[in-house]
C-alpha positions, 0 to 999 in steps of 0.5 A: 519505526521507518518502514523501507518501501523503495528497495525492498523483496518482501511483503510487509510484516504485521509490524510494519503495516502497523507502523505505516504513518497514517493520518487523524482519519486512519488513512496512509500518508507515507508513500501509499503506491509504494505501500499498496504493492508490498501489502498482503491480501490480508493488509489490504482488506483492513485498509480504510475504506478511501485507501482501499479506492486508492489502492484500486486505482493502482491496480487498475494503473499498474494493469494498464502499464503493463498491457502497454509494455 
């Protein structure tokens, strides 16, 4: 399964978080910015630890974008 992550509306599916390729250490290799914004509060807490960090900094990114515009 491909998941969609450029054009979409909707929060990933269960199904979808699943089928996010991943590498031998559990971590995302698709593109990961992309994945984080459309991940439930619930996906986000399953992460892996060095994703969860990942996902951190763009929060902290996208918070800093938004304050300059």
């Amino acid at each position: 399964m491909t998941v969609e992550l450029i054009e979409r509306t909707t929060k990933l599916t269960n199904a979808e978080f699943r089928a996010l390729r991943r590498n031998t250490d559990g971590r995302i290799t698709d593109d990961f910015e992309m994945a984080w914004i459309w991940m439930t509060e619930a996906q986000k807490e399953r992460l892996h630890g060095d994703d969860w960090s990942r996902g951190v900094d763009v929060d902290e990114e996208l918070s800093y974008l938004a304050a300059e515009f």
